[in-house]
Structures are given as structure tokens and as C-alpha cells.
N, C-alpha and C positions, 0 to 999 in steps of 0.2 A: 504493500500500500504506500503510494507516495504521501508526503508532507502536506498537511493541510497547511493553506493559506493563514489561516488562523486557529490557535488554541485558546479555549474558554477554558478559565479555570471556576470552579466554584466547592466552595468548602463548607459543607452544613455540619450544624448541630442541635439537634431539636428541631427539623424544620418545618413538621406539622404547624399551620394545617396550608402553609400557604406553598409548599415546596412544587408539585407537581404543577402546576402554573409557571412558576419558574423555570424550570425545567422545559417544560414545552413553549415557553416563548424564546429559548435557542435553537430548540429544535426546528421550531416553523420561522424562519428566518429566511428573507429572500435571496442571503449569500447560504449557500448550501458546503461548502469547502472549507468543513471543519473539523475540530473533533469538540469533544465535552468532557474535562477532565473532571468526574463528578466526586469528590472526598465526600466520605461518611467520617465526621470525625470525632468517632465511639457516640452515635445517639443511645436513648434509651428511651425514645417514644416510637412509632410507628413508620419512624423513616426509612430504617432498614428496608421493609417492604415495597416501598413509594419507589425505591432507587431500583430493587429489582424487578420493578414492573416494568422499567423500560428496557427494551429490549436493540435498540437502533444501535449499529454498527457505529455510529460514530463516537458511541460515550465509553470513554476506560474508566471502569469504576475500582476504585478503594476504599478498601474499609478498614477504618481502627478501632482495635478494642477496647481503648480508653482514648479519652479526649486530651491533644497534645494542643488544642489552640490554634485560632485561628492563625497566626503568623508563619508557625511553623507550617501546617496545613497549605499555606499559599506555596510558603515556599518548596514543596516537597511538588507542590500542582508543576511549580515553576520548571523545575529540574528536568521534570517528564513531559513538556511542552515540546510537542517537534514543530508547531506554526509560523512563520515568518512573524506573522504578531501575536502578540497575547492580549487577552481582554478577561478582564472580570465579570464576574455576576453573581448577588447573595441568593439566599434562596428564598429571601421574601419578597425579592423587586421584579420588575417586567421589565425585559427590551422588547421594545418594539420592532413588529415587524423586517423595517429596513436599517436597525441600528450602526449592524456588523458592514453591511452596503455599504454606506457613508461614510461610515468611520472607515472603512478599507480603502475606499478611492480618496478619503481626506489624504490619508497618511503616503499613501501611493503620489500625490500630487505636491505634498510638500516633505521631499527628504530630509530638510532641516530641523521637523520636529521628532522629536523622539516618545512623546508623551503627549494626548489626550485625550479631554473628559468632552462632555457634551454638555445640553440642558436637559431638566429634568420635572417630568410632572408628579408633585407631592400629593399621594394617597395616603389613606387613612387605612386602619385594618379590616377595614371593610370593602374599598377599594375605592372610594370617593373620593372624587381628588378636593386637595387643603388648597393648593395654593402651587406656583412652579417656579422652578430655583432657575432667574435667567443669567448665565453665566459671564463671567468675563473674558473673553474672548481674544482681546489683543494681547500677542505674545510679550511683548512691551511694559503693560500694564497689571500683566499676571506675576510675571518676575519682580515688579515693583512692590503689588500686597500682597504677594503670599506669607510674606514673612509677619505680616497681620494677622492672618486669617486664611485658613485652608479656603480655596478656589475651584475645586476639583471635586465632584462626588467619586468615590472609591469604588463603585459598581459602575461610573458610566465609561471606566477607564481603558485604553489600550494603546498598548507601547510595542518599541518594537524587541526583538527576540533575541538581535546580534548585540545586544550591548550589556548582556551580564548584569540585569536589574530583579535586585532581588530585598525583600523586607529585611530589618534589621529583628532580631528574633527576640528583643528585650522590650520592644514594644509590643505590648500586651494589645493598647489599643494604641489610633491614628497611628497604626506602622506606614497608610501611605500618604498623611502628610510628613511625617521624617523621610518617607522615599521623594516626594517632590521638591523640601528642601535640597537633599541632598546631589538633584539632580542641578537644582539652579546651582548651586553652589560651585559643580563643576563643568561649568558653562554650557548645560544641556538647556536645549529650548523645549518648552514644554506649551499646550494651550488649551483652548477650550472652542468645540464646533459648537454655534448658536444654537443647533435643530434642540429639539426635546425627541430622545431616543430612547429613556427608559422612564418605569413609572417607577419612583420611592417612595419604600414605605415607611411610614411613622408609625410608628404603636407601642403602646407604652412596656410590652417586653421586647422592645428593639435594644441594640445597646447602647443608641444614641440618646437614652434614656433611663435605662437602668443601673446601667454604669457611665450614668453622663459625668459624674466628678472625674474616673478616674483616665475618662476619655477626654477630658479637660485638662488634665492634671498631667496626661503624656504628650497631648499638643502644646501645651505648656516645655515642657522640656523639650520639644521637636523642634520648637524656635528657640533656647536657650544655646542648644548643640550649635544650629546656625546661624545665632550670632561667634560663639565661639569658633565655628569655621572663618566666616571672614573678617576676625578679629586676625587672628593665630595660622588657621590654616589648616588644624585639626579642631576633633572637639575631644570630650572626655567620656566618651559613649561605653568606653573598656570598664570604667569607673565605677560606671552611675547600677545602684542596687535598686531592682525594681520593686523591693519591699517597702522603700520609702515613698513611694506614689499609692502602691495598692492599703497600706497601713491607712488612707486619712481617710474619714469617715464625714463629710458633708453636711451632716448633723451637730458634727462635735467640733465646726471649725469657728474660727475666727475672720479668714481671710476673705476679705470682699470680694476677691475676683472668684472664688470658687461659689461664694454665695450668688454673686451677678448670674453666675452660669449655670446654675442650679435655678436662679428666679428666669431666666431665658429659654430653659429647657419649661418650666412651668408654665409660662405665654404660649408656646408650642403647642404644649398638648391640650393649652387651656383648661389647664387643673386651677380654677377659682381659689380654694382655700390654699393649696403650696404658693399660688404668687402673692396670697397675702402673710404668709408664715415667712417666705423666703426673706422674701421683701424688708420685712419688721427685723429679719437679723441682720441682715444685708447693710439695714439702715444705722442700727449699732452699729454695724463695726466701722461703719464708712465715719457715720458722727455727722453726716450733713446731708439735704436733701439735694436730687438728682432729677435728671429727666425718666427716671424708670418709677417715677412716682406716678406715672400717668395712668402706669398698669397695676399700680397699688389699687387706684380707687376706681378706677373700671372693673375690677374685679368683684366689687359690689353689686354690680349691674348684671343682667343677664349675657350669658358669651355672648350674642351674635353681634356686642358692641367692641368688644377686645378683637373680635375679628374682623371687624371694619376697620380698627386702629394698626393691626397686624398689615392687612392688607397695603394698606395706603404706606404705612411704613416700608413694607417689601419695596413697592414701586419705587420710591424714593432713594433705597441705596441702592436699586438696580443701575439706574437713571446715574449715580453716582459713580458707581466706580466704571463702567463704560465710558465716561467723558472723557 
């Protein structure tokens, strides 16, 4: 069998109930010249079954007896990847239809990038769409904020396959904004195609919620390293114990930025009573009032006004970092 065009990697755990959706929106995809690298990685709900119901030549499947995590998992996807590109996909999100299309003639037409994500429509765990994440696009101005703020969703991703790009295996979570850092840093260009290609999901056992602290708390150090790199040239990534990130507990902190992210994660899913709780601690520890006071007291009101105020605000740093 010759080398597919592209390798999907994707690594579940627990993936009930949304897996087999997932799964089959790679499969009906209108680039057909691939494989699907599908990890099981050690469930212990009904997924085992879901994986072995598909039967299509193109998916190599693995299974682990225990769960080693997603990083390691990617990267083990990565190693056994024969594709000219790779591309991601969780197993609670949707690509669409022509996603792998696009993204393969993007990447085909500009040799200079090495790395991109797309846009993305924000579903809820029912599949409603929230609201859609419009990207930033210029290679220019991606390189300039990402060292702000991750730019890139991590499932709408595909890079290419000759350049030895692989997760650092201490990040627990955001292993790939430390890979995007890592890449500006050694003057790889990276970007974002405008279309919307896949749908994400939000729900409140995703882990951009469950473990939103301590996925906070790693993108936190992912921009620490890379200030460190283009301080120095290295960072201290041999160093760093990831007991001191997984140890803090959200509940028990002090620190305003964990609290902000925590009351931001709250507006999200539009938990009423956590953006009033967050908020109240938030506001201790800061000692002064802020513009996130807006979400304090609309949280009195019924949601469908936090979501008019959400919305208009999306528009507004869309509008922003595009300029």
C-alpha cells in the first residue's frame, strides 16, 4: 500500500457518546487518500466497541491497557504516521466534509508554511452551535500574538510530516501551544485558513473545562519557556516538574490570573452562580474593580443577556486582532 497523502491522528479516552460521529466525519471526507490513526488510550466505557465496529481499510487501530495520556498518545500516533501531512482530530469534534480538501491544497500552494489551523464552529454537547472562533489569519500577525494567547485550535491543525514535529511529553495539557511557540521561535511560519472546517465542542466534561486551571496553568509556562527562548536561546523545559502545575487547586488559590481564567471559563459555559463565586474571589485578590464586573452583574439576569454581551464581545476582538 503506498503512503497516504495525509495521516489523521486521533487519541480517545472515554469517548462515549460523541466518538462514532467523529470518526465518521474523517471517514466521509471528500479527500479520500488517507489513513486514520485511531488510539484507544486504555478507555473503560464503551469505546473499545465503537473502534471495533469500524471496519474501513484505512484506520490502524491501537489499543492501551492503561491510559498513558494524551501527549504521549499523539506522539506515539506521530511516529507511525506515513502521510506527507499530519492532521489532528478529538473524538468529540466534527470536520467537515471538505476540511482535509482545503487544508491539503492550502498547504500544497504555500511551501513556506509548515503549520495550520483553520476556523471553527462552536457547538455545545448537544451539537448546537455557541458561537464560531474567527481566526487570525495573517502569518505576520499570528507570530506577533501568539505569545498572548494560543491562535490555533489543536483539532483544526495540520503540519507537514518532513520536519520532525512532535509534543513535548511534560505537557500534560496545551502540548500544542508549546509546539506553536516552539515553532515561531525557530523561525517556522505557521497560520490560520479563514474557512470554518470543523465543528468544537464545549461541554463541561471537555478539558477545556474540567481541567481548565491546569490547562491554564501549562499555557502559562508554554509562554514562560518562550520568553526564555528568545531571551537566552534555550528555555528550562529539562527543569521544570510537572507536579508543581498539577499540585494547585483553583479553589485554594490566590492568584488572579488563575481566578480571571477560571471566571472566563464560567462566561463560556455560562454557569451563572461560578461567575458570581469566581468573580467575588477574583475581586479579593485583585483589591480593585475591573471590566469583568460586567459579567458579575449580568449574571443576575437570565443567560440569554451574558450571551448577547459574549457575542458582541467575540465580534469585537475578532475585528481586533485581524487589523
Amino acid at each position: 500500500m503506498e503512503n497516504p497523502r495525509i495521516s489523521v491522528v486521533l487519541s480517545v479516552f472515554n469517548g462515549i457518546p460523541h466518538l462514532r460521529e467523529s470518526i465518521e466525519s474523517i471517514l466521509d471526507q471528500t479527500f479520500d487518500d488517507i489513513e486514520l490513526i485511531l488510539i484507544d488510550d486504555g478507555s473503560t466505557d464503551d469505546t473499545p466497541r465503537i473502534v471495533e465496529s469500524f471496519t474501513d481499510k484505512r484506520i490502524r487501530k491501537i489499543r492501551h491497557e492503561k491510559n498513558i495520556g494524551l501527549t504521549k498518545s499523539l506522539n506515539e500516533g506521530l511516529r507511525l504516521a506515513r502521510g506527507k501531512y499530519m492532521a489532528r482530530q478529538d473524538s468529540d469534534d466534527i470536520s467537515l466534509p471538505e476540511r482535509l480538501s482545503k487544508q491539503y491544497a492550502f498547504m500544497e500552494k504555500h511551501p513556506d508554511i509548515v503549520l495550520t489551523g483553520c476556523g471553527a464552529e462552536i457547538i455545545d454537547n448537544e451539537g448546537k452551535k455557541v458561537s464560531s472562533f474567527v481566526p487570525v489569519t495573517d502569518p505576520t500577525v499570528l507570530a506577533r500574538t501568539s505569545s498572548e494567547k494560543c491562535q490555533i485550535f489543536h483539532p483544526s491543525i495540520i503540519f507537514r510530516n518532513d520536519c520532525g514535529i512532535y509534543y513535548r511529553e511534560k505537557f500534560i495539557y496545551s502540548q500544542d501551544y508549546d509546539l506553536y511557540l516552539r515553532l515561531l521561535t525557530q523561525g517556522k511560519k505557521i497560520a490560520n485558513m479563514p474557512d470554518i472546517l470543523i465543528r468544537y465542542r464545549l461541554s463541561p466534561g471537555a478539558i477545556s473545562y474540567s481541567k481548565r486551571t491546569h490547562q491554564f496553568l501549562f499555557s502559562r509556562k508554554a509562554r514562560e519557556f518562550y520568553e526564555q527562548r528568545i531571551r537566552t536561546g534555550k528555555d528550562f523545559y529539562e527543569d521544570f516538574n510537572t507536579d508543581s502545575v498539577i499540585s494547585i487547586n483553583a479553589d485554594n488559590t490566590e492568584d488572579s490570573e488563575i481566578l480571571l481564567n477560571e471566571l472566563k471559563a464560567s462566561v463560556e459555559i455560562e454557569d451563572l452562580q461560578r461567575i458570581r463565586s469566581f468573580y467575588v474571589k477574583y475581586l479579593l485578590a485583585r483589591k480593585r474593580l475591573d471590566r469583568y464586573l460586567v459579567y458579575f452583574l449580568i449574571s443576575f439576569l437570565p443567560a440569554k443577556f451574558l450571551r448577547l454581551v459574549k457575542k458582541l464581545n467575540s465580534k469585537k476582538r475578532a475585528g481586533k486582532l485581524n487589523e
